[in-house]
N, C-alpha and C positions, 0 to 999 in steps of 0.2 A: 606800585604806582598809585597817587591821589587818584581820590574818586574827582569828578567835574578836569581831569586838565585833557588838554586838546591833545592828539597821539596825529603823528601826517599816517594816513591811509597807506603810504606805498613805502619809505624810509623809518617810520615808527621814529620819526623824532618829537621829541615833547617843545611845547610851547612854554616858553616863560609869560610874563605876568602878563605881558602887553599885548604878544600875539601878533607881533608887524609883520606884513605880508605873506600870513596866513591865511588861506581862502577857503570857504565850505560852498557844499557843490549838494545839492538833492540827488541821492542816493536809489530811492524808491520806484516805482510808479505807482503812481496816486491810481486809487481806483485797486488796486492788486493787491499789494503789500497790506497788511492789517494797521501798520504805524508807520507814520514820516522817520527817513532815515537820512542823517547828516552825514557827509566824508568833508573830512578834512585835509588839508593840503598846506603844507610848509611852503614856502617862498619858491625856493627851487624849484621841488617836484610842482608845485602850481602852472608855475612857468614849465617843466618841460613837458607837463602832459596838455595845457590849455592855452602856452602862448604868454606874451608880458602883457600886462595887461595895468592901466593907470592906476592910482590909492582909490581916488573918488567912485572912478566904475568899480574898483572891490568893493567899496563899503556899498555903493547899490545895490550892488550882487547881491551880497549876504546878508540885507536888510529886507530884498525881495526874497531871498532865499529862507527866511529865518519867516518872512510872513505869512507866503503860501503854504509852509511847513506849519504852522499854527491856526490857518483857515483849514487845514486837513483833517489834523488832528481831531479822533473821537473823542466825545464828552467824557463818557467812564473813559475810566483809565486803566486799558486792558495790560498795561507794564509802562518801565518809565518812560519810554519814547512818549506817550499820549499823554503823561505828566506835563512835558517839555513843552508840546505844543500847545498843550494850555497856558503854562506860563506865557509862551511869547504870545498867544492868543489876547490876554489879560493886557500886556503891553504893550501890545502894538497897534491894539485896537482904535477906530477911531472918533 
């Protein structure tokens, strides 16, 4: 499998380029866990473990999800999780 493509957490199917009504979901609890952790979900399994849910509210979701995940994230970078949240730290910032 490429390094960076998205896997669904429960079906282990892969994302192609676009990624359409694929949903990420925080994994972690902040505060426990040492690094922000992403699950990803395919269209389907999105919908039958959280429900249908509009395009707009996804891209909020994972734009909130993607930003609290990057205000988490430690400075050093104790593995690539704490990379990641830098990055989106970097741009998401505002």
């Amino acid at each position: 499998m490429e390094k960076g493509r998205l896997v669904c957490c429960e079906c282990l199917a892969v994302a192609d380029e676009r990624a359409k009504s694929w949903r990420a979901y925080r994994a972690d609890v902040p505060g426990e866990d040492p690094a922000p952790i992403l699950a990803f979900y395919c269209g389907p399994c999105a919908e039958l473990m959280f429900g249908s849910s509009s395009a707009y509210r996804d891209v909020r979701r994972l734009v909130r999800t993607l930003r609290t995940t990057a205000e988490t994230a430690e400075d050093e970078p104790a593995d690539e999780g704490t990379r990641v949240g830098r990055y989106f730290r970097r741009r998401f910032s505002r």
